[in-house]
C-alpha positions as CSV (number, residue, x, y, z in Angstrom):
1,X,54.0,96.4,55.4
2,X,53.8,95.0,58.9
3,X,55.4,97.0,61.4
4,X,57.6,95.9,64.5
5,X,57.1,97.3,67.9
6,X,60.2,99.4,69.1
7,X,62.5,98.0,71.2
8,X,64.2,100.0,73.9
9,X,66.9,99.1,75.7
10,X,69.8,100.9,78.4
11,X,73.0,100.7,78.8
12,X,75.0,101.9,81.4
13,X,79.0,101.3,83.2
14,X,79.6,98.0,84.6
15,X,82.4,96.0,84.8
16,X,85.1,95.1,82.5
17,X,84.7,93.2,79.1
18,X,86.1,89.8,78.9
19,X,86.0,86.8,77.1
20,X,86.1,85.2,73.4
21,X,83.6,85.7,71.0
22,X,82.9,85.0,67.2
23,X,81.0,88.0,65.3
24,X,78.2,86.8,62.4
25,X,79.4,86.0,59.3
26,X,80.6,88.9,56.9
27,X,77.6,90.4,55.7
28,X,79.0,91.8,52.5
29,X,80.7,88.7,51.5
30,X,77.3,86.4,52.8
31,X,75.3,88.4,50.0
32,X,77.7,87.6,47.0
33,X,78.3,84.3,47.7
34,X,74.5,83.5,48.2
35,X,74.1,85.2,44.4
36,X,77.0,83.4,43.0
37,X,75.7,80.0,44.1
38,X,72.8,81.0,42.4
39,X,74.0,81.5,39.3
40,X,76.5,77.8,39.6
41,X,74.8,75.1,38.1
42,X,74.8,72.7,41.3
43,X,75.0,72.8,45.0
44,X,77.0,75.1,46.5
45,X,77.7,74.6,50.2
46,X,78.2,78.0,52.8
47,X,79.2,78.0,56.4
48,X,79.0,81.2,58.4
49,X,76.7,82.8,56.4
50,X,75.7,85.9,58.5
51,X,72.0,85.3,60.0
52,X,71.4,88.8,59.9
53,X,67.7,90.4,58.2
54,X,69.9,91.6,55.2
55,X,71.1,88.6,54.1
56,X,67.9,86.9,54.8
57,X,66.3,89.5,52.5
58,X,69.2,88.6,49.5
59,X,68.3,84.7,49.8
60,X,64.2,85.3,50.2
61,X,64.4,87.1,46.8
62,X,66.9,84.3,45.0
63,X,63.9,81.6,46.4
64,X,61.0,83.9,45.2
65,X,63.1,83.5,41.7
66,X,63.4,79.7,41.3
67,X,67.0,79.2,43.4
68,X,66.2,76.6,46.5
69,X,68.2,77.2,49.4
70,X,68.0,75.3,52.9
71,X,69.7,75.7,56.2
72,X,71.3,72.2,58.5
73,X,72.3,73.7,61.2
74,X,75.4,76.5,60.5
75,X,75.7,74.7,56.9
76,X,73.1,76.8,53.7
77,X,72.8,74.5,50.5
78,X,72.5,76.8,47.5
79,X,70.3,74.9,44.1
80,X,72.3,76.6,41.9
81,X,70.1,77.4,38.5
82,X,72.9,78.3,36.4
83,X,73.7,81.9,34.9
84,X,71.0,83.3,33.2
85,X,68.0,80.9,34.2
86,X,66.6,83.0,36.8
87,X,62.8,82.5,36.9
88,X,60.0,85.4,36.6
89,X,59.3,86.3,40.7
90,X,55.4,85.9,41.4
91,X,55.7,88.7,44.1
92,X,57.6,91.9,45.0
93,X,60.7,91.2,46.1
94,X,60.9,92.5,49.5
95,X,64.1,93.8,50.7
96,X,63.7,94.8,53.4
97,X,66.4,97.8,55.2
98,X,68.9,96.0,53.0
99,X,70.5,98.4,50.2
100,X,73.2,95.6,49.4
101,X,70.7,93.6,48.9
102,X,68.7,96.2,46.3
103,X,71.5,97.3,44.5
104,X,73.2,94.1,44.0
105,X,70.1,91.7,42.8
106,X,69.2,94.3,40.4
107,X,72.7,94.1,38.7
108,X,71.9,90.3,39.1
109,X,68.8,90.6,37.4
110,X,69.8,93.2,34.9
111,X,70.7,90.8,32.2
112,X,67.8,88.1,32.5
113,X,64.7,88.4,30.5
114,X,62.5,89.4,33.5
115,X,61.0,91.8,35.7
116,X,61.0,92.4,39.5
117,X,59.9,95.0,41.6
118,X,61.7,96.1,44.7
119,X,60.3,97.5,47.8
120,X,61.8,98.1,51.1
121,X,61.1,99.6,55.0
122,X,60.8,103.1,55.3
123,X,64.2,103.6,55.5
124,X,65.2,101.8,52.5
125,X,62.7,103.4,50.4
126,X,65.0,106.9,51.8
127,X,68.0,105.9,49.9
128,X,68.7,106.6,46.7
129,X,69.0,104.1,43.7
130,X,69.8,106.6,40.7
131,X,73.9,105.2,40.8
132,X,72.8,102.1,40.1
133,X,69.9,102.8,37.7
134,X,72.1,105.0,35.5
135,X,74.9,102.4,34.6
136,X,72.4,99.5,34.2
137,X,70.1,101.8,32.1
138,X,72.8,102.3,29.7
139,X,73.1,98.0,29.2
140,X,69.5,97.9,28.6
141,X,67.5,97.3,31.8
142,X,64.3,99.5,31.8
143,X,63.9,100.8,34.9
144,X,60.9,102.8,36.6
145,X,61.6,104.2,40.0
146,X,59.8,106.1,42.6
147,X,60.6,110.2,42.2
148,X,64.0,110.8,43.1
149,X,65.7,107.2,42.2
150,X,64.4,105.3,45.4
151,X,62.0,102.3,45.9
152,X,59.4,101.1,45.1
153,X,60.9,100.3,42.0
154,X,60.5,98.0,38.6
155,X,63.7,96.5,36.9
156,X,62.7,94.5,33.6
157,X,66.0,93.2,32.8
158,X,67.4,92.7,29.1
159,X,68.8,89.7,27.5
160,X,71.1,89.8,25.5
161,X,72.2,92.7,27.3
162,X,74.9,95.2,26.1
163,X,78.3,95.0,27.5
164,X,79.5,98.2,28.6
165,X,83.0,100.1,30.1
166,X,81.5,102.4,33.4
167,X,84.1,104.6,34.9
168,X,82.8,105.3,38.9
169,X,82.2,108.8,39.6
170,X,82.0,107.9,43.5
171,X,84.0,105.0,45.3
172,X,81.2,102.7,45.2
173,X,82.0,98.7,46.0
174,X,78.0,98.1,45.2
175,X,77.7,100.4,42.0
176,X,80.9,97.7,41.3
177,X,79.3,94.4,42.3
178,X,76.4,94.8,40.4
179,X,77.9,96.1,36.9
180,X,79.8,92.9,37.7
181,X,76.6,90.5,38.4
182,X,75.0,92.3,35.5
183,X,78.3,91.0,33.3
184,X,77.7,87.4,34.2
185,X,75.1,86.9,31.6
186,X,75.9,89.5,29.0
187,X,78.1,88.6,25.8
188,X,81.6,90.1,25.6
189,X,83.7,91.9,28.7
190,X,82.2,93.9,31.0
191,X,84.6,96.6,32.5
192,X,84.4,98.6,36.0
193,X,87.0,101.1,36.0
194,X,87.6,102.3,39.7
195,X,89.7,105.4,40.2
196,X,89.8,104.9,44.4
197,X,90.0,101.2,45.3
198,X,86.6,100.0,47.1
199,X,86.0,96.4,49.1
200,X,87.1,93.5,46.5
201,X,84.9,90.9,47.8
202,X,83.0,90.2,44.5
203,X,86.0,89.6,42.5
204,X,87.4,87.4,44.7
205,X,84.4,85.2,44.8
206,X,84.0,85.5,41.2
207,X,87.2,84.2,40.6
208,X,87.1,81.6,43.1
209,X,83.6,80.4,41.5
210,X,86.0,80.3,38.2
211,X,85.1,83.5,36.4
212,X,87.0,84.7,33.5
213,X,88.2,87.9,35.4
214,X,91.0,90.5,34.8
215,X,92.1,93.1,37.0
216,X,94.9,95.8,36.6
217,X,95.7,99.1,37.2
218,X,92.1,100.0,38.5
219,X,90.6,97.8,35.9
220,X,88.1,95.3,36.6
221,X,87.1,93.2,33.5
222,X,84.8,90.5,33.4
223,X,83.9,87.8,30.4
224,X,80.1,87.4,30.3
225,X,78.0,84.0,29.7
226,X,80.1,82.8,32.4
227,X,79.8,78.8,33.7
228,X,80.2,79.2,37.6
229,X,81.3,75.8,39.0
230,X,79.6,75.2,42.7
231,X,81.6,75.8,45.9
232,X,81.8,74.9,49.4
233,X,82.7,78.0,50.9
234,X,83.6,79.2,54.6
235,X,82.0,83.2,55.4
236,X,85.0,85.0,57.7
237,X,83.8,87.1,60.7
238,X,82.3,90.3,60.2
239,X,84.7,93.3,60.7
240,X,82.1,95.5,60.9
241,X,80.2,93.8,63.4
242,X,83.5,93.1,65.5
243,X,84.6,97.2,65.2
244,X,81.8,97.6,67.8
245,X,83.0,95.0,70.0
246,X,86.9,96.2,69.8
247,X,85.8,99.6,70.5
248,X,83.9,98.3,73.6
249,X,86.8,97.1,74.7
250,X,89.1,99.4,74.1
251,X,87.4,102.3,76.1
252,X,86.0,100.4,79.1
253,X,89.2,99.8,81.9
254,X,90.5,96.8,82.1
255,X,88.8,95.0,79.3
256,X,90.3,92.4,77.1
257,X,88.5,90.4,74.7
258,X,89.2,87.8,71.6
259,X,87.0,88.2,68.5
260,X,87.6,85.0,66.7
261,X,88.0,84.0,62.8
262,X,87.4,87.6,61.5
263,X,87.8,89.4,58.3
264,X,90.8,90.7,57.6
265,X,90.6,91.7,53.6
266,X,93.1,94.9,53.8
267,X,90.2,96.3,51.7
268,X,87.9,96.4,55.1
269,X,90.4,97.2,57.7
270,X,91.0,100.9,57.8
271,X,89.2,101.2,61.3
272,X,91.9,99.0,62.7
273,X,94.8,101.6,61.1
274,X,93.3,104.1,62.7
275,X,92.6,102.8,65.9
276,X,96.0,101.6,66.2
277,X,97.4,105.4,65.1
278,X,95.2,106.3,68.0
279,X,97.0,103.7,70.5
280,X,95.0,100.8,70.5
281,X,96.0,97.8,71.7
282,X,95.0,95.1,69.2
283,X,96.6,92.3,68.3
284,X,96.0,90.1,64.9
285,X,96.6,85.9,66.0
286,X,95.9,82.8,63.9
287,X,96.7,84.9,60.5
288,X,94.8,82.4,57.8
289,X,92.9,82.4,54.2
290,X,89.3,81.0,54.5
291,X,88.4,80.1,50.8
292,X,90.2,83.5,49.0
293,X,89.7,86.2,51.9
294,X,92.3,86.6,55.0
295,X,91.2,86.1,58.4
296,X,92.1,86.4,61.6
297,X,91.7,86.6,65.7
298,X,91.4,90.3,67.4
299,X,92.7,90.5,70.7
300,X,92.0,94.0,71.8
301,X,93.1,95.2,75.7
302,X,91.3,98.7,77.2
303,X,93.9,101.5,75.9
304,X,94.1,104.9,76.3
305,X,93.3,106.7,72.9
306,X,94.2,110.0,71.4
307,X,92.8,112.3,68.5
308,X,94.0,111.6,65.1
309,X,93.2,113.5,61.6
310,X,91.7,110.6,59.7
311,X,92.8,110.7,56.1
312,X,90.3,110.6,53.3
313,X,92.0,108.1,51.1
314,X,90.7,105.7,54.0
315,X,87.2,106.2,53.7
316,X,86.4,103.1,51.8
317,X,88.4,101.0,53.3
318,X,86.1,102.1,56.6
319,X,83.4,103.8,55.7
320,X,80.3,101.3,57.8
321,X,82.6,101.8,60.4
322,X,82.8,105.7,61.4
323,X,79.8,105.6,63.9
324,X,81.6,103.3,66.0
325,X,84.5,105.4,65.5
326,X,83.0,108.7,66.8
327,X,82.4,106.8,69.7
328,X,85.7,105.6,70.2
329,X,86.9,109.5,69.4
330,X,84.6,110.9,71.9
331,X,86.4,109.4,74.6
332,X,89.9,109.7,73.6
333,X,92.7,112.2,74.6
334,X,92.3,115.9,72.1
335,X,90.7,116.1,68.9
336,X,89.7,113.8,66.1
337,X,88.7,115.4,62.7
338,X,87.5,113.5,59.9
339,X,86.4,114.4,56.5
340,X,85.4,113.2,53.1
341,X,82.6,110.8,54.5
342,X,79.5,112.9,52.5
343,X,78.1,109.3,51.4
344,X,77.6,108.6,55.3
345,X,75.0,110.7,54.6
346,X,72.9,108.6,52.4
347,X,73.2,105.5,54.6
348,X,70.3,103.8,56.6
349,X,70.3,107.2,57.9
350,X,72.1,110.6,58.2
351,X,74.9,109.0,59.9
352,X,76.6,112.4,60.3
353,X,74.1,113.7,61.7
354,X,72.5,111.1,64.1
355,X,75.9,110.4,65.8
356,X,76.2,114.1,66.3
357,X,73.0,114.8,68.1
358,X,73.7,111.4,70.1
359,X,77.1,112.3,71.0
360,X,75.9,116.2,72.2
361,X,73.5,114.4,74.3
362,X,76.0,112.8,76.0
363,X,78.1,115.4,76.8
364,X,80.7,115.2,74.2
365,X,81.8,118.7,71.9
366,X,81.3,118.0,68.3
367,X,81.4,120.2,65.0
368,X,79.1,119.2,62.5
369,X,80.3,119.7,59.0
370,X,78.8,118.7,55.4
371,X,81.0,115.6,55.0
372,X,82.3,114.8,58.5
373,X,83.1,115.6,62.0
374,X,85.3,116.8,64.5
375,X,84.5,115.5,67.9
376,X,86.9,116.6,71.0
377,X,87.3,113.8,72.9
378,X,86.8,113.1,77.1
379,X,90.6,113.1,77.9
380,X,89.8,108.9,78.2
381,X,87.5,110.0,81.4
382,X,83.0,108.9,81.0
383,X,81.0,111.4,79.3
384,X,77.7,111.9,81.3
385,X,75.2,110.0,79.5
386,X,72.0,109.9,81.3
387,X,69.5,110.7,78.2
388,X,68.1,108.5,75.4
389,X,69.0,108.7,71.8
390,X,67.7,108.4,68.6
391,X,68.6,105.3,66.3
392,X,67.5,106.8,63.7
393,X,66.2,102.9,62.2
394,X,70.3,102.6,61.8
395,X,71.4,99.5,63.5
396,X,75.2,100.7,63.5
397,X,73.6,103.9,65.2
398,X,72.0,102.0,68.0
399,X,75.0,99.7,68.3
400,X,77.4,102.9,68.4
401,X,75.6,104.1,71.1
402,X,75.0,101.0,73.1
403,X,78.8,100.8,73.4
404,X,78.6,104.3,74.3
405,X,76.8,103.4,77.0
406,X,79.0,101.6,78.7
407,X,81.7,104.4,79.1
408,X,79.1,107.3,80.3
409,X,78.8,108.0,84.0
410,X,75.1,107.5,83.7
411,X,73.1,105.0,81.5
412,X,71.4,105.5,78.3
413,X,69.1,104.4,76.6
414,X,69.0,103.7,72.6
415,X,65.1,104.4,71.6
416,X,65.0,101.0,69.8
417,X,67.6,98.4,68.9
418,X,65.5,96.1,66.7
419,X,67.0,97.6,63.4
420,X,70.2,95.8,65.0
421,X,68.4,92.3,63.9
422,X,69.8,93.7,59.8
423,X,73.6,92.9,60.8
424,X,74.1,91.2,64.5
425,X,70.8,90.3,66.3
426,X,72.7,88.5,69.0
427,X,74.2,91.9,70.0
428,X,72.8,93.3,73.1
429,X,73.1,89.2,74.3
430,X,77.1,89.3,73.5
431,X,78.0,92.8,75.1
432,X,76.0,92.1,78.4
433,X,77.4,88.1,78.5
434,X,80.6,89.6,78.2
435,X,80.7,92.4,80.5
436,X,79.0,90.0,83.4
């Protein structure tokens, strides 16, 4: 596997942050729709697709198995080959740091009659795979992994495959999506019973693609043998990649920005709750739908922010987004505590731990526990910075800190922001433009 040469880069206080700006597409919705298109019989047309590594990954491996997809400008065409006509792959699929993109395609290819084998980066090949393997075991995908559940691994799918009702034992919106992409092409209903809501991206494509799906009470239930019709779709912002921007915002003086055409799926916007229990000043403008999911403009104005308790029935309605909020707890007034966040753990890294050794370093008091943090905040005053920190091959790590950066009385540097290429690589580019 080729590797890439490390990328350092500082960041240190400057001036306010001011400006508009539109974020990269939604990476969560960007992978779904490129696998629904896939599986419409025609041409499908996407704008805003994010641009990021991941989702470059997703449509590599939908190429390497017969689906032909080409860019004009900000406009992908999708070949759809129609559900269950997804060719044998001559190659590995590579995939990257992506787990979305892992965990989804081999629900994807769970019901076809073929086999694929995954790899990944380094960090990829970390994560564990075993809550996907499980469910799709049990509809009749043979799966060899590596020891412990991770990549490399070898999916030979089964078709007809055997419908099946899987209860979630963790709030899971990928363990979800892929049961669901696995029920496409298998006779009967499919059901995905959820006890804690999760992100409902696929089922809102699904339906707008013009699956036969039901859901109620916690109840997702999807007919198989499904004939997608093609779409021309329009990819919201992603709220995820704005959260580091807001946050920027928010704790520099004097900063005001607008993030333009972004997600707003009450599914994805618990970071914006708490933020505003903790005094932010953000605005929603321009309230719209873009093709099934709510969107809209954030205009966020510096704000002095205070400690909150962060409720665990929020996690998954935030959970990519608690690096950036440790930074924005770290330099608010008293104490922020959070718990329940023990999957944080098995992200592209420890998150837990990598933003507490990065936020020590800076000069901020933190308490490390199993599932979460408690981090006592600056009093809204720069932390002292001056040191370099770890990314820990996270791109929400590097891009936490980065905006960390920017609030410390002495620059920083992050020890490589290449892995920030996965989500936003125009990143670095945006915060700098914006704070000139």
């Amino acid at each position: 596997m080729t590797s890439v040469e490390a990328q350092p880069m500082t960041f240190g206080p400057g001036g306010p942050l001011r400006g508009t700006v539109a974020v990269p597409g939604d990476k969560s919705i960007s992978h779904r729709a490129l696998m629904l298109a896939a599986m419409a019989r025609g041409r499908s047309r996407i704008e805003g697709l994010s641009e990021g590594a991941d989702v470059a990954a997703t449509a590599a491996a939908l190429g390497a198995m017969g689906v032909r997809i080409e860019r004009t400008g900000a406009v992908w065409s999708v070949n759809g080959v129609g559900t269950g006509c997804l060719l044998q792959p001559d190659r590995a699929l590579k995939m990257g740091n992506s787990g979305t993109s892992t965990r989804l395609l081999m629900g994807l290819i769970a019901s076809h009659p073929i086999t694929a084998t995954f790899t990944g980066d380094a960090s990829l090949c970390r994560r564990p795979m075993n809550r996907v393997i499980r469910p799709l075991s049990r509809l009749g995908a043979n799966i060899a992994a590596a020891p412990g559940g991770r990549l490399p691994l070898t999916l030979r799918g089964l078709c007809p495959a055997a419908p099946l009702v899987h209860r979630l034992d963790i709030a899971s919106a990928q363990v979800k999506s892929a049961l669901l992409l696995a029920g496409l092409n298998t006779p009967g209903i499919t059901e995905v019973i959820e006890p804690v809501p999760t992100r409902d991206h696929s089922a809102r494509l699904l339906r707008r693609f013009g699956a036969d799906i039901m859901i109620e009470d916690g109840s997702i239930r999807l007919r198989g043998e499904a004939e997608l019709r093609p779409q021309h779709l329009h990819v919201p912002g992603d709220i995820s990649s704005a959260a580091f921007l807001a946050v920027a915002a928010l704790i520099v003086p004097g900063s005001e920005l607008r993030l333009t055409n972004v997600g707003n799926n009450p599914m994805r916007t618990g970071l914006l709750r708490v933020l505003a229990e903790m005094g932010a000043d953000i605005t929603l403008a321009d309230e719209r739908d873009r093709d099934g999911e709510p969107a809209a403009d954030l205009i966020v104005r510096a704000s002095p922010l205070a400690g909150v308790d962060v409720p665990p029935e929020i996690v998954p309605a935030m959970i990519d987004e608690f690096p950036i909020l440790f930074v924005a707890a770290a330099f608010a007034q008293g104490t922020t505590r959070t718990s329940g966040l023990a999957e944080l753990r098995v992200k592209e890294s420890d998150r837990i731990a990598a933003m507490a050794a990065g936020l020590r370093a800076i000069g901020a008091r933190v308490e490390e526990a199993e599932d979460g943090l408690t981090i006592h905040g600056s009093g809204g005053g720069p932390l002292a910075g001056g040191t370099a920190i770890a990314s820990a091959l996270d791109h929400r790590i590097a891009m936490s800190f980065a905006v960390a950066g920017l609030r410390c009385a002495a620059p920083l540097t992050v020890d490589d922001m290449t892995p920030v290429a996965t989500s936003y690589p125009g990143f670095a580019s945006a915060l700098r433009s914006l704070a000139a």
